[in-house]
N, C-alpha and C positions, 0 to 999 in steps of 0.2 A: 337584287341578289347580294346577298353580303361574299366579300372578297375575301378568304383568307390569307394573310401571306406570313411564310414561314421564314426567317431568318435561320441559316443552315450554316454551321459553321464545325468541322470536324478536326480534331487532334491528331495528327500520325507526323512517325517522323518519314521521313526518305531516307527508306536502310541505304546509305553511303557513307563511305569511308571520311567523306569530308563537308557535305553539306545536311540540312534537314529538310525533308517536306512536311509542311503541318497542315494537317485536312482537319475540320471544325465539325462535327455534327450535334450542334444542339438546336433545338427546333423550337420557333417564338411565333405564335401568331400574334394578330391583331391585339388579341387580350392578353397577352403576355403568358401566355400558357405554354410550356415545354412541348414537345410530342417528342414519343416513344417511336424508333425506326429499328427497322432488323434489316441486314446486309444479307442477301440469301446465299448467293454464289459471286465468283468473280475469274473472270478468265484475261489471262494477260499473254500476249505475242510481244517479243522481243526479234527483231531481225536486225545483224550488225552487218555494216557493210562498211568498207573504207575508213576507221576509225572511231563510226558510230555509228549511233543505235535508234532504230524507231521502236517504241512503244506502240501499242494499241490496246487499251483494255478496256473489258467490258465486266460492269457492276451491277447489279439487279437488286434496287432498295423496295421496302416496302414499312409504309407507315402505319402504323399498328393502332395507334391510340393518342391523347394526349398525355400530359405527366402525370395527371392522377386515372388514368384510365379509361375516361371517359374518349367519345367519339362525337365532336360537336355538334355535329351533321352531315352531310354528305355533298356541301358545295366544295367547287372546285377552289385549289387553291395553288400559289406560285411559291416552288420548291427553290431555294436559295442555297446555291451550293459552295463555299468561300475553302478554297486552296493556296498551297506555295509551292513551287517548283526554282531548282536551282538557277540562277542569273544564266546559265550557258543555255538553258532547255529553248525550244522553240515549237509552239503549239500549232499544229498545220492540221488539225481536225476534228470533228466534234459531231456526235450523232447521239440519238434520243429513240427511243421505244416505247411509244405510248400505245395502249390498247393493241399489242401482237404490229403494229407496223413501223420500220424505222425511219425517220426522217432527220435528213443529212443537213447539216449546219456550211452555209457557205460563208465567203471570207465582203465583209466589207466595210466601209471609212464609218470608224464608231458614232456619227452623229445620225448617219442613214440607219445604223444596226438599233439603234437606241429606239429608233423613231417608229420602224417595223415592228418592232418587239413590245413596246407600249401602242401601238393604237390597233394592234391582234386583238381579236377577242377572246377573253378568257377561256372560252370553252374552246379554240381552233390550237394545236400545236403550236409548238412557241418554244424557241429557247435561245437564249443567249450568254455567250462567252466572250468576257473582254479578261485586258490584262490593267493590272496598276505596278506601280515599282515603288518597292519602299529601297531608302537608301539608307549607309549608315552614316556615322554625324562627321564622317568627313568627306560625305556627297556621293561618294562609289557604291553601285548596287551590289544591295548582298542577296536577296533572291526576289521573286518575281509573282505577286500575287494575284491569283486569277477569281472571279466570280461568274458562276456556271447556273442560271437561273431558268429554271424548266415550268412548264403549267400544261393541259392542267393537269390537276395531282390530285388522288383521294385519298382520304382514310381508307383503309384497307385493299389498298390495289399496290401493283408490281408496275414498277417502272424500270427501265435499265440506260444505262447511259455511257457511252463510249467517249475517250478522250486518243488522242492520238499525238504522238508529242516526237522530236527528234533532239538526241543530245549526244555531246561527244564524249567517247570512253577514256578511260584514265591508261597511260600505256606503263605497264614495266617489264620485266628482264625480259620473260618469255609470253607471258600471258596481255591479255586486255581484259580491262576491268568495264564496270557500267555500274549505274546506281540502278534502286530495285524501287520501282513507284508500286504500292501496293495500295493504296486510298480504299477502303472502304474495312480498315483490317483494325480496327480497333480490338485492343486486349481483350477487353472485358466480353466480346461478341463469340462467345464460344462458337458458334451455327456457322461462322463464314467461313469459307469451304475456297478453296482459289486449285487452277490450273492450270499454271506455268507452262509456255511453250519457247523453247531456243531455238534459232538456227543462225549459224555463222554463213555467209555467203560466200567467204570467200574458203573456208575449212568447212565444210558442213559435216565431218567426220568427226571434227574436235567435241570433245564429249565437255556441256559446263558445270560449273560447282557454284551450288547457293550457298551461303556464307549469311548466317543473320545468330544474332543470341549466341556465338557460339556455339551453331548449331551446323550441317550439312545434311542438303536433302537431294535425296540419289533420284537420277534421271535414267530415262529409258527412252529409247530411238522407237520411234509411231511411223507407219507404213509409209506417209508421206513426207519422211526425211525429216521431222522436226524433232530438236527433244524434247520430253514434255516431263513433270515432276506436279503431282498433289500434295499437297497441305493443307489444316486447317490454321484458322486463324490464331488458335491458342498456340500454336507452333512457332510463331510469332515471337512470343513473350515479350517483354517489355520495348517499350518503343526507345527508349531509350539507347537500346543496343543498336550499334550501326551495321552493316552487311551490303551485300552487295550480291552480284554475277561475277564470275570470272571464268576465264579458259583459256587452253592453250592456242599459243600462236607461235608458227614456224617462225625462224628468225628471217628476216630479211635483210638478202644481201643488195640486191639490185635495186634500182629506183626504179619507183609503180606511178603511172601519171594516169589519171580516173580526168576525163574530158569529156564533159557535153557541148554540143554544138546549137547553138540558140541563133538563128540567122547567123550574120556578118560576125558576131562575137561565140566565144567560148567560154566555160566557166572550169576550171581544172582543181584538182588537188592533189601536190606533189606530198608524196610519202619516201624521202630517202634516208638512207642512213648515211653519214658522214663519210665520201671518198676519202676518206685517210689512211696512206698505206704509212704500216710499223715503222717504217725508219725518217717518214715525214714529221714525229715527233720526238722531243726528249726520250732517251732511252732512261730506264728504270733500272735502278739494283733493288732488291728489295730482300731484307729480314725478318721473318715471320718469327714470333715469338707466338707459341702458341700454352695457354696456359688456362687450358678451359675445365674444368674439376668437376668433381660429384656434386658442386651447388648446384648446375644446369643439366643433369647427369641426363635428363629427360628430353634437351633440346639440344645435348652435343653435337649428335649426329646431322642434327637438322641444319646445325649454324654451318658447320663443315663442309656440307652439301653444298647450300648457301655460297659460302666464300666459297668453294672450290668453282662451281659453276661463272662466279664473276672475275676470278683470274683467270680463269681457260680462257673467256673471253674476251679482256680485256687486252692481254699481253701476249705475247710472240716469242721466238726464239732469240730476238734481237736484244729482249730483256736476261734480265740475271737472278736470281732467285736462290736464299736457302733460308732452313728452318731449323730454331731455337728452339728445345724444350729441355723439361726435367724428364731425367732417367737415371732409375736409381738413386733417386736424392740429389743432383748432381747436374748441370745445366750440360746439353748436348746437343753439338751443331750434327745436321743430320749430311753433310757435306761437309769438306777440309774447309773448299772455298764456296762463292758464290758460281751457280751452274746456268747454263741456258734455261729460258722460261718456256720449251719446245713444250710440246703437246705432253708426247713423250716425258719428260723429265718429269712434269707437274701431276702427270697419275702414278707415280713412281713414288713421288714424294708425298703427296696425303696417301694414298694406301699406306706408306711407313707410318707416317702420323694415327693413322685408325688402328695400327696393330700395335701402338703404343698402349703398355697399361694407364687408367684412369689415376692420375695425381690424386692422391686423400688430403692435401696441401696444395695451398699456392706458392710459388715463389717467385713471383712477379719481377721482385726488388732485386734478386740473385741472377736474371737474366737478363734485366736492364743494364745492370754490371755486365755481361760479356758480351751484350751486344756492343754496348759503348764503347770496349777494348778490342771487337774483332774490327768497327771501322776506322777505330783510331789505326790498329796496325795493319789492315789494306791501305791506307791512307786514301780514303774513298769515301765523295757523297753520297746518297742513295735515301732510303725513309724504313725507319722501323713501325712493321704492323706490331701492333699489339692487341691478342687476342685473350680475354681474360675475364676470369669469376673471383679475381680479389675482390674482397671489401672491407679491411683491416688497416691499410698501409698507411693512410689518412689517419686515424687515431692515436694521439692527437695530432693537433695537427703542426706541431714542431718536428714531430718525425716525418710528415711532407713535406716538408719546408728543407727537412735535409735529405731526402730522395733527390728532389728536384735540383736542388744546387748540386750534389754531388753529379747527376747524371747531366744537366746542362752546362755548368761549368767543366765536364774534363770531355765531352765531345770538341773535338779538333778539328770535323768536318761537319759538314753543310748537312743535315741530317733530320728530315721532318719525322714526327711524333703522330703515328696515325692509329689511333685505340677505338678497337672493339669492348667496350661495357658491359659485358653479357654475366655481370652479379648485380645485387640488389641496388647497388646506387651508395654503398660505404666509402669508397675510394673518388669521388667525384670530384674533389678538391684538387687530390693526386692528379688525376690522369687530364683535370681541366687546365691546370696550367702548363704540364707536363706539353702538351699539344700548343698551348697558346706561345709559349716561350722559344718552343721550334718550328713555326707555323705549320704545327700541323693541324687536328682537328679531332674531332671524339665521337665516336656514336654508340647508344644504349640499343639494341636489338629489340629489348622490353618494351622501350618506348615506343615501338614501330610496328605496326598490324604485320601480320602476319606475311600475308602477301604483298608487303612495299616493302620487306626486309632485303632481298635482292638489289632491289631497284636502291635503296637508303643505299649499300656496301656499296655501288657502282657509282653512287655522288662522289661517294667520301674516297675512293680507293682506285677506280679506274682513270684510265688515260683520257680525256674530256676537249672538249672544243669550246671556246667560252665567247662571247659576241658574234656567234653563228647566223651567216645573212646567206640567203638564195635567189638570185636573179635570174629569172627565165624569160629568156628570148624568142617568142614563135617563128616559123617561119614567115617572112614575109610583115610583121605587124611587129607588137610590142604588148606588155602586159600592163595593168593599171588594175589599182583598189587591192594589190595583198597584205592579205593578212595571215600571222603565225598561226595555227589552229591551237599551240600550246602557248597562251600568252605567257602564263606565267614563269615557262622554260626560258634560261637564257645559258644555259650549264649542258650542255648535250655529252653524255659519255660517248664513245664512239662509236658505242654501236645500240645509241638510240635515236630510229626516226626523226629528221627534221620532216614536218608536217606543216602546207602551205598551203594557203585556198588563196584564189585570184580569181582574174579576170582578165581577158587576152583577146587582142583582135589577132586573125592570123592559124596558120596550121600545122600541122605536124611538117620536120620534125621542131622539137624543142632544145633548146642550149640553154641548159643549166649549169652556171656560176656559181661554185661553193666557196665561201668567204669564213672563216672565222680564227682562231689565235689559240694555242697549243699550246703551254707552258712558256709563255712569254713568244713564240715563234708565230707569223702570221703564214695564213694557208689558205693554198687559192688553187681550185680546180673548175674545168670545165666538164661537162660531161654531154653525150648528143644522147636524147630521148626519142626514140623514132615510131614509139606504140604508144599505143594507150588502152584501157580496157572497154570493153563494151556491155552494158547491164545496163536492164529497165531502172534501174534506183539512180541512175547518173544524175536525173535532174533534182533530185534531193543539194547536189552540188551548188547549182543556181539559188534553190531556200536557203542553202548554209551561209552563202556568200551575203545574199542579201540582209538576212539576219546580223549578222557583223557589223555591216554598213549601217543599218539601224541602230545598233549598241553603239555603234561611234556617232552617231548625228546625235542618240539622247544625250550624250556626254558635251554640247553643244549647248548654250541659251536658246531657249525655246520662244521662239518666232512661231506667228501665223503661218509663214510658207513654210517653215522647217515640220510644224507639226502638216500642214496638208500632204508634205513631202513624204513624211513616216508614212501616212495615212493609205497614199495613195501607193506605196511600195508592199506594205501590208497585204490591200488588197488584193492587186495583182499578180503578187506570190503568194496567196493564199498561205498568211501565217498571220497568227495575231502580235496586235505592238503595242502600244498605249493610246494609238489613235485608231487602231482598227481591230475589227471584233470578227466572230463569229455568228451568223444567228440564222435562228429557222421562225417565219417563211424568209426566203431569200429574195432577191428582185428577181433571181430568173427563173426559179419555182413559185412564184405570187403575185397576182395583182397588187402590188403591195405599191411602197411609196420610194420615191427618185429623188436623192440631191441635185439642185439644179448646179453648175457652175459657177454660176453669176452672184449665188447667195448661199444661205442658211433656211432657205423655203423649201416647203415640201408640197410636191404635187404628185398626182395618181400619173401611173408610168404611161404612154403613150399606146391605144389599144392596140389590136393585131400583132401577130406573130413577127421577130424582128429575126432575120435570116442571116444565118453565116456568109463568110465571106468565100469559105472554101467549106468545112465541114465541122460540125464539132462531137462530142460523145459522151452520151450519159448513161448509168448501169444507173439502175432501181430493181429493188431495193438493195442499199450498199449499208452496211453487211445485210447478205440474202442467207437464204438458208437450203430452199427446194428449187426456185428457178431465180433467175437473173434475167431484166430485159435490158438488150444493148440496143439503143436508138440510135442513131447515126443524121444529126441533121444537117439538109446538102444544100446549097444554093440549087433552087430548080435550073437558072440561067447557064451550069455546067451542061458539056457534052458528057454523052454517051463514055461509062465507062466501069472501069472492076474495081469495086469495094475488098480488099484483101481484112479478111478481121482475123485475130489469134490473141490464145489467151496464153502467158506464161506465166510459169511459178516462179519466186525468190530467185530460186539459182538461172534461170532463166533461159528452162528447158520446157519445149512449147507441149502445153497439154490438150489443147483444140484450137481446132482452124476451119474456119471458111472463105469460100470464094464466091463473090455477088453478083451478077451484072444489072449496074443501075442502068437505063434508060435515061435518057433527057428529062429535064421537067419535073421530074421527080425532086420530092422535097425533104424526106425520111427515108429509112429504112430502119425495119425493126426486126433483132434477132432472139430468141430465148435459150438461155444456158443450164439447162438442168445440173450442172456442177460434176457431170460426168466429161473422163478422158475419150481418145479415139476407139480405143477398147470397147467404150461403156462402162467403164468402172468407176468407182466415184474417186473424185477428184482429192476428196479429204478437206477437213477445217485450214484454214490460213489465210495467207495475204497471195493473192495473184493482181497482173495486170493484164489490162486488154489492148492491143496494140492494134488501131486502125490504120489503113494504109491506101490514099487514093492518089492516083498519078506518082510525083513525088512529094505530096502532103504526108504526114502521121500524126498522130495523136495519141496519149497512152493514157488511160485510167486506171488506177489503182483501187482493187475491190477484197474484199474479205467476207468467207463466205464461212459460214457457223453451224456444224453440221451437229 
């Protein structure tokens, strides 16, 4: 029989604000012949919980033809699928639909996955998923290549294929953001059709915004709590454009500790915002020069907003606050002196700023003069904002050259330079040195997407905490292996999340040690954490942690033990690494083949059924669609006792239950879920888990059902 195999490699970016996913689909057989593919449908589930997000999606390809149209014949062939997903993503599962049934991709040491997946017969189910790591040329990974190889495959048949992936969301003012994996959405595929589903776990009321092209696509709340939003793929447009998810999130005042218990150890992740009370840091004067004109006539409002919402937050009563502008031709303090920055004062003062008529002029230069003379004669340091649509002042640039001197030479006080950009980029010369000569700093709004324009004002302009460290104490034990979940934070304004994943022997409560330095001031709090939350996704915790621990051991010379060591932590957490893969058949689904310990040999696995120690639990088929079978396998050597099963959704409110009594001896139990509630109603598409419960043993499987 001749073999065909298809080199599959597809173009897409990953609509995100900061990285790209690129998906290849050009198809190569044997003879070097392209083939023609069509993307039919695509359905994607997004569930965030604690700072991120699982993915689940599912694609439905069908191979139509080769490049010139022809159909070589009708042997089966191996479907080669080559992707990139960002260096943070971590892939924890992988399913295949050949011929109407699905078969689930388990986690094992890529030399075993290799070995199952080549000596499969071509005609039996088969698929495998590993990772590679390209780096850039100064060693550090910049994203993470994966190869997704399915069989068999025909000319003119539907296959679908599921990826399942976790990664962490991007945080700013109010909202959390997440990148948008869409793989099978090429431009040119007018026909691909997707159906978008959200739910926030912990707001499942927050309604989200998709964001791609410059484009937003409105969502609607579906019976069983999810949001859900259609598109086709032309909707899309150029891959080129970045986009993402986004939505709102209440602020957070109090620290949230997410704790799973794994035997003797815990796996945790602290979300606090910085214990810093107002007068624990430098107080603030601050002089707003505001000078925003008909060139941004269209985003005035918005930038306003904007800064209004990050001074409300930022500052206190304890600070001091007034505002510079023109009026009437003519620069006007909107205060004699500088006022409290109470709540109060600061909606008092932009509502006067909004009832201000719109300046047809700038006059940037004319209020840096009185701002200069009102701190010279308070005789007081503090920082001027400057907010502005000049782009003149710079031309040439000897008339910058005497702004700057005049306004830096006759400042008498300590006086930082902190400019908002918000015209085309004329004055850049100006306002760059103007900041560098008073340490202050500059920031362009243009420059900045949309929704990190908050987040950007709250770098440049808010009260901040800078070398921020967290040490948590459990009761009773100590912690080991944490790490920042925002590595590349090290600037925290004060009122954004410090985010920590660990490891901890020991139990509630917790004593958390807040550590970091406030405008030259060092700041040191304790705080006692006595809860923690309770939800089926907790042990997503234990994959994140261990995920990390992997990224730091690649970063390590790669030893024999260090790669068995990835290999073996892969497996057993069930994610893939550079040493462990995914693949269908699995050793505990197939007579298939064993890594021995002692070597690199492969022998056929040991007959007869190999029996739990207490019990374990498999749903088939996972995703299901009409029923679900839940098996339950038991050491027969157990007494006499009650199998408790229940099924929960996301927010992890229980939609069926039963109660068993096994007998002794007994080695199974077998239950079937038609995907209906206690009611009888149907249960609805999503992610649910099953939670078995014997003695004090559990177990939880996580299933998705496609209705």
């Amino acid at each position: 029989m001749k073999t065909f195999k298809i080199s599959l490699f597809v173009f897409l970016l990953m609509l995100c604000p900061v990285f790209a996913a690129r998906i290849y689909f050009v198809g190569v057989n044997d003879q070097q012949q392209w083939s023609e593919y069509r993307i039919r449908a695509s359905e994607l589930y997004q569930g965030s919980y604690f700072h991120h997000s699982e993915y689940t999606s599912f694609t439905e390809f069908r191979i139509v033809a080769d490049y010139w149209g022809n159909r070589p014949n009708d042997e089966p062939f191996v479907f080669n699928y080559e992707f990139e997903l960002p260096e943070a993503a971590v892939v924890i599962g992988a399913a295949v639909q050949l011929e109407g049934t699905w078969h689930t991709a388990h986690t094992q040491d890529l030399l075993t996955a290799e070995s199952l997946f080549d000596s499969t017969a071509i005609n039996r189910p088969r698929c495998l998923l590993r990772q590679f790591v390209s780096r850039n040329s100064d060693g550090s990974n910049n994203y993470q290549r994966y190869l997704m190889q399915v069989s068999p495959t025909w000319y003119g048949t539907s296959f679908n294929i599921s990826i399942t992936y976790l990664i962490k969301n991007t945080l700013e003012l109010y909202h959390e953001r997440s990148p948008l994996f869409t793989y099978g959405f090429p431009p040119y595929h007018d026909v691909s059709a997707m159906n978008y589903y959200f739910l926030d776990t912990d707001e499942p009321e927050t309604q989200p915004v998709l964001e791609h092209s410059y484009k937003t696509f409105p969502f609607y709340k579906t019976q069983d709590g999810w949001w859900k939003s259609s598109f086709m793929g032309t909707d899309i447009g150029s891959y080129y454009n970045f986009g993402g998810m986004t939505w709102l999130k209440s602020r957070q005042s109090q620290p949230k500790l997410y704790l799973f218990q794994d035997g003797s150890e815990n796996y945790y992740l602290l979300s606090a915002i910085p214990p810093l009370e107002p007068q624990q840091r430098p107080l603030k004067k601050i002089l707003l020069l505001f000078d925003v004109g008909t060139a941004t006539s269209g985003d005035r409002e918005f930038i306003l907003d904007s800064f209004q919402d990050v001074v409300q937050l930022g500052y206190s009563g304890y600070d001091s606050i007034n505002v510079l502008l023109m009026h009437d031709l003519a620069p006007r303090f909107l205060r004699p002196r500088f006022v409290s920055a109470s709540a109060e004062n600061l909606n008092t003062l932009f509502a006067e700023m909004r009832s201000q008529p719109v300046p047809q002029l700038n006059a940037t230069v004319q209020l840096l003069r009185e701002a200069v003379d009102y701190f010279n004669t308070l005789q007081t340091d503090g920082e001027i904002w400057l907010l502005s649509t000049a782009e003149r002042d710079a031309n040439p640039v000897a008339k910058a050259n005497d702004i700057i001197a005049l306004t830096v030479a006759k400042l008498k006080q300590d006086v930082a330079i902190k400019i908002l950009a918000c015209g085309g980029g004329g004055n850049d010369y100006l306002y760059e040195n103007l900041a560098r000569l008073t340490q202050g700093a500059v920031l362009r709004p243009s420059s900045v997407k949309t929704y990190h324009l908050k987040l950007a004002m709250a770098d440049l302009l808010s009260p901040a905490l800078d070398l921020m460290e967290v040490d948590l104490a459990p009761s009773g034990g100590y912690t080991k292996g944490r790490y920042n979940f925002d590595l590349s934070r090290t600037h925290y304004p004060i009122y954004y999340p410090f985010i920590e994943i660990g490891r901890a022997v020991g139990g509630l409560p917790f004593a958390a040690d807040f550590y970091g330095n406030t405008g030259g001031q060092w700041f040191h709090k304790q705080l006692q954490i006595t809860s923690s939350a309770s939800i089926p996704q907790l042990k997503q915790i234990k994959t994140l942690w261990h995920a990390q621990h992997v990224k730091e051991l690649l970063r390590q010379p790669q030893s024999w033990n260090l790669i068995d060591e990835i290999g073996r932590i892969g497996k057993e957490n069930h994610f893939v690494t550079p040493y462990s893969a995914l693949v269908i058949p699995s050793e505990a689904g197939y007579a298939g083949f064993k890594r021995l310990a002692e070597g690199d040999t492969l022998t056929l696995a040991k007959s007869g059924p190999v029996l739990p120690e207490q019990f374990e639990v498999r749903a088939y088929p996972n995703p299901f669609n009409a029923q679900l079978q839940i098996t339950v396998r038991m050491n027969p050597l157990a007494v006499d006792g009650q199998v408790d099963i229940r099924i929960y959704d996301l927010l992890g409110r229980q939609v069926r239950a039963w109660r068993q009594n096994v007998p002794a001896h007994e080695s199974s139990l077998l239950l079937v879920w038609d995907g209906a509630d206690e009611k009888g109603e149907s249960a609805g598409s999503g992610v649910y888990f099953v939670s078995v419960q014997r003695d004090h043993q559990r177990q939880i499987a996580k299933i998705t059902c496609l209705k």
